[in-house]
DSSP file (Angstrom, degrees, kcal/mol; ACC not computed):
  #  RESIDUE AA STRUCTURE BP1 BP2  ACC     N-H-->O    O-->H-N    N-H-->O    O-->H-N    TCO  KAPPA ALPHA  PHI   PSI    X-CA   Y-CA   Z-CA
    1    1 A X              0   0    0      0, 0.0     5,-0.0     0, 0.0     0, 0.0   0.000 360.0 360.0 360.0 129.7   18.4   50.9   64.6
    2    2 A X    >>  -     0   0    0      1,-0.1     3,-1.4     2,-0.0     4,-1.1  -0.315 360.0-102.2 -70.8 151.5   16.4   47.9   65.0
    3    3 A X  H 3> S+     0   0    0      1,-0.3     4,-1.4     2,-0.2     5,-0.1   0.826 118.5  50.1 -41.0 -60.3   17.6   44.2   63.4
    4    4 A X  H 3> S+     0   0    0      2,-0.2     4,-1.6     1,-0.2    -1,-0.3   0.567 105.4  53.9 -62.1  -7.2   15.3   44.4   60.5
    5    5 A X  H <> S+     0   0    0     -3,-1.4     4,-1.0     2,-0.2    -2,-0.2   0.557 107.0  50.6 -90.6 -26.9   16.1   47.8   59.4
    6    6 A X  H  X S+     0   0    0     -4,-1.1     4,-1.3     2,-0.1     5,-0.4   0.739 114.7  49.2 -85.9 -41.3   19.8   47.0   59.2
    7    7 A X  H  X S+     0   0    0     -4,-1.4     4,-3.7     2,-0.2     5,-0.6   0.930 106.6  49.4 -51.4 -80.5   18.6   44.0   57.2
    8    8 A X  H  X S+     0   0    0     -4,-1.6     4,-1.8     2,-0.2    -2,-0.1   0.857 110.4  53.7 -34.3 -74.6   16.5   45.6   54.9
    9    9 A X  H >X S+     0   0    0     -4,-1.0     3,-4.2     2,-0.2     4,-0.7   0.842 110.2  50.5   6.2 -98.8   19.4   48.2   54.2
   10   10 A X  H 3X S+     0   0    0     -4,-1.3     4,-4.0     1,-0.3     5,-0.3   0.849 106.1  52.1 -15.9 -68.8   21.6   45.5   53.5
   11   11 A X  H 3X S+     0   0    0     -4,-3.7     4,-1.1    -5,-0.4    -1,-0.3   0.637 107.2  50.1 -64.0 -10.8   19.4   44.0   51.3
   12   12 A X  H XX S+     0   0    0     -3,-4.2     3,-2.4    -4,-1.8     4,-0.7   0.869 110.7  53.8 -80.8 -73.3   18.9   47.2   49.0
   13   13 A X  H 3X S+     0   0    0     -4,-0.7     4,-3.5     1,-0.3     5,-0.2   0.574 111.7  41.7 -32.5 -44.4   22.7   47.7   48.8
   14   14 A X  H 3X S+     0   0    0     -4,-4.0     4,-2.2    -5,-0.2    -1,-0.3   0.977 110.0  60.3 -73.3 -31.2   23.2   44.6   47.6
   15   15 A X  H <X S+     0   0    0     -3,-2.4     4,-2.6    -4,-1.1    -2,-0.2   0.915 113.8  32.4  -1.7 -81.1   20.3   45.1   45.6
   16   16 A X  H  X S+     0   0    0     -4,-0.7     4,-1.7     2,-0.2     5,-0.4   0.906 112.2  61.0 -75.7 -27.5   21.8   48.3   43.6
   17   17 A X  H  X S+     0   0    0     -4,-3.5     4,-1.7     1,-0.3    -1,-0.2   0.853 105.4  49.7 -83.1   0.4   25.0   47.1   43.7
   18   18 A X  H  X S+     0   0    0     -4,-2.2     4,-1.4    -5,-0.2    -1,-0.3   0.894 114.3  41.9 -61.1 -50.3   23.5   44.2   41.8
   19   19 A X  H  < S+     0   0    0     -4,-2.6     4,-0.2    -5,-0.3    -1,-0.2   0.585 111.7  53.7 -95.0   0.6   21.8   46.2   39.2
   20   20 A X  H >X S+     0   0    0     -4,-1.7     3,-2.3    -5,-0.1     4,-1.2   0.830 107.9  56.5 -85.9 -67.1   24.8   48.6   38.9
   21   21 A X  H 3X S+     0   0    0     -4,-1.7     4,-1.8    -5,-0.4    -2,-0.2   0.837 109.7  44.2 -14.9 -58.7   27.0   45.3   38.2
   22   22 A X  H 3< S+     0   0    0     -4,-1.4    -1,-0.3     1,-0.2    -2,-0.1   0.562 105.6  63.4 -93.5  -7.3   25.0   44.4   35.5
   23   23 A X  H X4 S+     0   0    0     -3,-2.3     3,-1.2    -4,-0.2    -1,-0.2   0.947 104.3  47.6 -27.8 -85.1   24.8   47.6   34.2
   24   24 A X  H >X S+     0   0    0     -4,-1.2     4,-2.4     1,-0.2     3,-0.9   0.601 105.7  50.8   5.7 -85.4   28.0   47.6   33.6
   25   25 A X  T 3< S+     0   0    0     -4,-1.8    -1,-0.2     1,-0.4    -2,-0.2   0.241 108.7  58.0 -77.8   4.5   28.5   44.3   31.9
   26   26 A X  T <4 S+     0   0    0     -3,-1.2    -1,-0.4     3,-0.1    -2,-0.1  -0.058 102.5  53.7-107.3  52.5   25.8   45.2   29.6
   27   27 A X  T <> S+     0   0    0     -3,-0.9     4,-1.4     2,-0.0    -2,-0.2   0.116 114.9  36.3 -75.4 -67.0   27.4   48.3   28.4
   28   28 A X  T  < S+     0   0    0     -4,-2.4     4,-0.1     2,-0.2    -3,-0.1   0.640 108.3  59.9 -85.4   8.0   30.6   47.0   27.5
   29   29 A X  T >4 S+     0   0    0      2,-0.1     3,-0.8    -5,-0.1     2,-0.6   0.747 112.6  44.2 -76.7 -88.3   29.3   43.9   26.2
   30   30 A X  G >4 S+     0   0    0      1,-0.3     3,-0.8     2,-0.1    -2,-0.2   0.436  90.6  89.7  40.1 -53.8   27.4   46.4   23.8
   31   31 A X  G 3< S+     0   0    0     -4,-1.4     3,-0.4    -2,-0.6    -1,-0.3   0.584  81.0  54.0 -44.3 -37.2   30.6   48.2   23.4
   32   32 A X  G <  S+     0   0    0     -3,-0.8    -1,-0.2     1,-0.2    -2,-0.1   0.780 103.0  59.5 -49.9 -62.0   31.6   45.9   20.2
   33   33 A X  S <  S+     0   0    0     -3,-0.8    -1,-0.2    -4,-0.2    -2,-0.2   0.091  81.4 133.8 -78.8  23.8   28.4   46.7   18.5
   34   34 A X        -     0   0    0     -3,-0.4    -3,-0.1     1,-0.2    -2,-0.1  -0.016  66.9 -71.3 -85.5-179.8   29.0   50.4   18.4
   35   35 A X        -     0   0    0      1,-0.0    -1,-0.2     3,-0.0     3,-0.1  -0.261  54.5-120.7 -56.9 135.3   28.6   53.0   15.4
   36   36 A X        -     0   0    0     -3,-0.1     2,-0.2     1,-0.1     3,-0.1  -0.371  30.1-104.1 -72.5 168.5   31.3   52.5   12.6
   37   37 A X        -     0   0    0      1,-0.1     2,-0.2     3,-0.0    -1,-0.1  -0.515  37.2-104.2 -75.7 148.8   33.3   55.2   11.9
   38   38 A X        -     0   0    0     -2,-0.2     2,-0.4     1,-0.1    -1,-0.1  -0.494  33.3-113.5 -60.8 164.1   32.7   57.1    8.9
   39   39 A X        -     0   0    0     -2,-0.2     2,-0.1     1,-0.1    -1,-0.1  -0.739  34.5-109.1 -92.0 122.1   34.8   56.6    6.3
   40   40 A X        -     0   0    0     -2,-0.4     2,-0.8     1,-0.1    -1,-0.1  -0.319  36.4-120.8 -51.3 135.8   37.1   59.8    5.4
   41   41 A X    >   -     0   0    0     -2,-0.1     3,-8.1     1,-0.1    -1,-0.1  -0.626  25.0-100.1 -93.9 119.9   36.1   61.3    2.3
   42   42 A X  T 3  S+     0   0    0     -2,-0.8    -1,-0.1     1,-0.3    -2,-0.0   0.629 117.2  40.0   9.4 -67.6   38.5   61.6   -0.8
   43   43 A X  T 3  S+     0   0    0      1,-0.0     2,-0.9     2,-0.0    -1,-0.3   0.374  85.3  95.5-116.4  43.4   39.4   65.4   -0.2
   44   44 A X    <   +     0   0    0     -3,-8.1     2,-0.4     2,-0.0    -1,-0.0  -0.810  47.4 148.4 -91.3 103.7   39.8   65.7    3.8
   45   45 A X        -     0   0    0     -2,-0.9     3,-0.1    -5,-0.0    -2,-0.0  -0.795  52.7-136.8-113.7 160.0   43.6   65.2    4.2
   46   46 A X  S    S+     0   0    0     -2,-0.4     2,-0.3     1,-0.2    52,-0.1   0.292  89.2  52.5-102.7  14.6   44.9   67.0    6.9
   47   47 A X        -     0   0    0     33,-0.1     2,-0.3     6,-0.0    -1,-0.2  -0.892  61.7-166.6-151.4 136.9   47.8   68.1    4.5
   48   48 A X    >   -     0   0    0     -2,-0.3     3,-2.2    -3,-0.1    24,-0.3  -0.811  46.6 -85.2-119.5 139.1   47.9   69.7    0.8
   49   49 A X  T 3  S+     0   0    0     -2,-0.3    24,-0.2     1,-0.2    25,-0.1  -0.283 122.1  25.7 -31.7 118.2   51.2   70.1   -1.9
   50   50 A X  T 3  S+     0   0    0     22,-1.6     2,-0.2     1,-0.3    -1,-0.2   0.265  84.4 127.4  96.4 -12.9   52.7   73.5   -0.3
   51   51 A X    <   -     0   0    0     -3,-2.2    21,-1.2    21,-0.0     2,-0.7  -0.383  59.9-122.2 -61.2 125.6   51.6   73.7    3.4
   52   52 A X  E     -A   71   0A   0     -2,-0.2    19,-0.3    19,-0.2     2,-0.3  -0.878  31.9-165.2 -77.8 121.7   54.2   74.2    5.8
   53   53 A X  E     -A   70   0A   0     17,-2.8    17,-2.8    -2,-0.7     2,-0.3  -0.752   6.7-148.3 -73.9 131.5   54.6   71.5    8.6
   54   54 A X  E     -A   69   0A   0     42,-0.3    42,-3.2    -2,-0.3     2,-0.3  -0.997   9.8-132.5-135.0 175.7   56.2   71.4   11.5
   55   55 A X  B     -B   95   0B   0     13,-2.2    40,-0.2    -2,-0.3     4,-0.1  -0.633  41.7 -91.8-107.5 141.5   57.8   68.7   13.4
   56   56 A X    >   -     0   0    0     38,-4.4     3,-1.3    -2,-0.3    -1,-0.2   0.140  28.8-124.6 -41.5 150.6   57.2   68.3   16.9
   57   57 A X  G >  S+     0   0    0      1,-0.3     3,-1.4     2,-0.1    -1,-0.2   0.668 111.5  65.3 -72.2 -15.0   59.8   70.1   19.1
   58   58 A X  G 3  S+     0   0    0      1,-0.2    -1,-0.3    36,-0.1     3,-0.2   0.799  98.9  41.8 -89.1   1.0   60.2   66.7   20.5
   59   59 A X  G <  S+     0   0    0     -3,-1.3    -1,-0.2     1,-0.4     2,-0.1  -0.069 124.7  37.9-123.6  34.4   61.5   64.8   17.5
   60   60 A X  S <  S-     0   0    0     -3,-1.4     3,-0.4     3,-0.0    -1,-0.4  -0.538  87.6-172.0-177.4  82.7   64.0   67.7   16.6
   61   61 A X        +     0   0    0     -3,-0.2     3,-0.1     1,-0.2    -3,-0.1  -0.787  66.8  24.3 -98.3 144.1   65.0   68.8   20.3
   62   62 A X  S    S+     0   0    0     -2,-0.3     2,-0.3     1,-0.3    -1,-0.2   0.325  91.8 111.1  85.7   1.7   67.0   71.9   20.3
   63   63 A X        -     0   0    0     -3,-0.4    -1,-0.3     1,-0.1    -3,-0.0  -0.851  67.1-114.2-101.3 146.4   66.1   73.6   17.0
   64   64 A X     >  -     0   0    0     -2,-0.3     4,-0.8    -3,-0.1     3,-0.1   0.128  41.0 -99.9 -74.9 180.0   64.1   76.8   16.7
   65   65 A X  T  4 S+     0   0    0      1,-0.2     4,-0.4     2,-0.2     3,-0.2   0.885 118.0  54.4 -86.6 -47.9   60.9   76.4   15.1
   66   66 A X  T >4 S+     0   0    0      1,-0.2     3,-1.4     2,-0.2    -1,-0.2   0.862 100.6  62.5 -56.4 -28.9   61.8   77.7   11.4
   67   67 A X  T 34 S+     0   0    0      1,-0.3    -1,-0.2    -3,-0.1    -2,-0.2   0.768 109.0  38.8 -92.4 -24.8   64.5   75.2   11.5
   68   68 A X  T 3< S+     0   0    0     -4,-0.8   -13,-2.2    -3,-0.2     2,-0.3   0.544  95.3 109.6 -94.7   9.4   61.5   72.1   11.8
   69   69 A X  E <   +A   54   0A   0     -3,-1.4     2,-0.3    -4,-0.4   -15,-0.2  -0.689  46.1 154.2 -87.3 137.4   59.5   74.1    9.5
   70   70 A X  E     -A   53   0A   0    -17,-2.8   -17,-2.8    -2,-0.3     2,-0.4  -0.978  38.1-114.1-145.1 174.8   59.1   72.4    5.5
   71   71 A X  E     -A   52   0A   0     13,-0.4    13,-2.3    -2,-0.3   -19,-0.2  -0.929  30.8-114.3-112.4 127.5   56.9   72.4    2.8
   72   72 A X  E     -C   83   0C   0    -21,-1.2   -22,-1.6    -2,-0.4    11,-0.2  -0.309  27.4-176.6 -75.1 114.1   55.1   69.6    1.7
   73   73 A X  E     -     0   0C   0      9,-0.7     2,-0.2     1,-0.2    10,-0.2   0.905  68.7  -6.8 -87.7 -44.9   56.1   68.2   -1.9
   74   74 A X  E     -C   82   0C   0      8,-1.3     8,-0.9   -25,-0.1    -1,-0.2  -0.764  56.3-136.4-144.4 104.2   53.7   65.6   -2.2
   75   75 A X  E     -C   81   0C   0     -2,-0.2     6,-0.2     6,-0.2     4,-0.1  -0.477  30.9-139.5 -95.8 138.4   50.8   63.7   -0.3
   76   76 A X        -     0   0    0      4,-1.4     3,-0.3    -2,-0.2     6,-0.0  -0.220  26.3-110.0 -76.7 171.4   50.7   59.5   -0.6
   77   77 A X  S    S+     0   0    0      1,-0.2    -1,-0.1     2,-0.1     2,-0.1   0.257 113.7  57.6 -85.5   9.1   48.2   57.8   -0.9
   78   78 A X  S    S-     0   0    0      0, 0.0     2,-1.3     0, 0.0    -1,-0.2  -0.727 120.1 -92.0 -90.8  64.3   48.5   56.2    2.6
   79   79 A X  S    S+     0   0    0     -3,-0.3   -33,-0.1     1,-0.2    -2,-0.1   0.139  88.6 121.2  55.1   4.3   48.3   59.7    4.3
   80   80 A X        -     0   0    0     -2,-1.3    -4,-1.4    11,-0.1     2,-0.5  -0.116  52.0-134.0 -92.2-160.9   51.6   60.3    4.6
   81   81 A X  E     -CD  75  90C   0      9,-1.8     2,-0.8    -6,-0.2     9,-0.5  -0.948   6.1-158.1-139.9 140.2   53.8   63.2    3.2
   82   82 A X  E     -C   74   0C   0     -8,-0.9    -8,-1.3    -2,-0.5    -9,-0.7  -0.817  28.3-166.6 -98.8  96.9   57.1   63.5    1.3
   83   83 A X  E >   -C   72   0C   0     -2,-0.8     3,-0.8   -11,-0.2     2,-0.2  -0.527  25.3 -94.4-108.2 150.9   58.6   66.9    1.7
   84   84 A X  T 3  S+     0   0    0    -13,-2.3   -13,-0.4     1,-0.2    -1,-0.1  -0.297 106.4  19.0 -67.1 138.5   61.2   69.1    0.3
   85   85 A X  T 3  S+     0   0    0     -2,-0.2     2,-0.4     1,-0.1    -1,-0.2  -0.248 117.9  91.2 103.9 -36.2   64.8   69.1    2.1
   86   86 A X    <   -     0   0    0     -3,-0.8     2,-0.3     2,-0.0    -3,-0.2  -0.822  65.3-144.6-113.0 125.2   63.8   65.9    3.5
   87   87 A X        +     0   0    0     -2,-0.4     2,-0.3    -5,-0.1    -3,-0.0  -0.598  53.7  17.1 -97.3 159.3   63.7   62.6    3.0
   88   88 A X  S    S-     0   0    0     -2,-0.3     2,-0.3    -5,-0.0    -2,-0.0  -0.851  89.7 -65.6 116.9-164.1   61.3   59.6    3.7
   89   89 A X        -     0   0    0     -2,-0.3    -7,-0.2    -7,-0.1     2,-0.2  -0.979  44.4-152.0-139.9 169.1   58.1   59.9    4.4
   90   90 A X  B     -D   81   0C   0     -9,-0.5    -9,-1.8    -2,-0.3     2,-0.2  -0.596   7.2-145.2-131.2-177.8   56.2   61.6    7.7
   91   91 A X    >>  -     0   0    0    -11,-0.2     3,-2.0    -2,-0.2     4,-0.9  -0.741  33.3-102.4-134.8 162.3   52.8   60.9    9.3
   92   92 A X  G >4 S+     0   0    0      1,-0.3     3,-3.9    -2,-0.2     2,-0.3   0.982 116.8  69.0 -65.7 -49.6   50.5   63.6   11.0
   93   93 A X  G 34 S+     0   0    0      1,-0.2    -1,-0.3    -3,-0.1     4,-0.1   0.490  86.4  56.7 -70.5  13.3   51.6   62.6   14.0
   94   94 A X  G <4 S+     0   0    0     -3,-2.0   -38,-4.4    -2,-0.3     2,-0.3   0.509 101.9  65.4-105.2  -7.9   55.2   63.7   13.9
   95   95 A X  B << S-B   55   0B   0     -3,-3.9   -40,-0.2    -4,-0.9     3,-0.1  -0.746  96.0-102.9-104.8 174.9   54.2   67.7   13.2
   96   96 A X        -     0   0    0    -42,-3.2   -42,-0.3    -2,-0.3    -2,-0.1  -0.361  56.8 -77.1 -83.7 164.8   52.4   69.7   15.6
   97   97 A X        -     0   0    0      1,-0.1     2,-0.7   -44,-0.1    -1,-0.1  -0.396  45.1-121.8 -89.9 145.4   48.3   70.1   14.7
   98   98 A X              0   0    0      1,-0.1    -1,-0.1   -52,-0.1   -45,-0.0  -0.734 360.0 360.0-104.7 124.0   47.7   72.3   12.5
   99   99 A X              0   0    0     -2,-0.7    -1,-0.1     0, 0.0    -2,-0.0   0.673 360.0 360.0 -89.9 360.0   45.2   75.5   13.5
């Protein structure tokens, strides 16, 4: 390959890798400005007074599945839940999704 052909070459790569760079950094500057979330609407809960939960095998290791199953007494108004047999309060994320 002749001297100038290896140049030119060069000069595209750095070329794209220029305009790939800047790509980049305008996409996650951008990133900031992205769409808000909607806002959840009043009655989407992921849990209702009387649903059975259960709690991940991992936070109750060695019990059969009926034995992490309960029934939901009441849902706050921060998303959590109070349930019967149990005390506290739980979060979605400590039962398995519900299908």
């Amino acid at each position: 390959m002749k001297i100038r052909t290896k140049r030119w070459l060069g000069g595209l790569a750095i070329a794209v890798g220029a305009v790939g760079a800047a790509g980049a950094y305008l996409k996650k500057k951008n990133m900031g400005a992205a769409v808000p979330k909607p806002q959840k609407r009043f009655g989407d809960v992921w849990a209702r007074p009387g649903m059975t939960v259960t709690f991940r095998a991992e936070l109750m290791p060695g019990r059969d599945r009926e034995d992490r199953t309960f029934r939901v007494k009441e849902m706050l108004p921060s998303g959590r839940v109070s349930l019967h047999d149990v005390n506290g309060e739980h979060t979605e994320t400590e039962f398995e999704p519900i299908s």
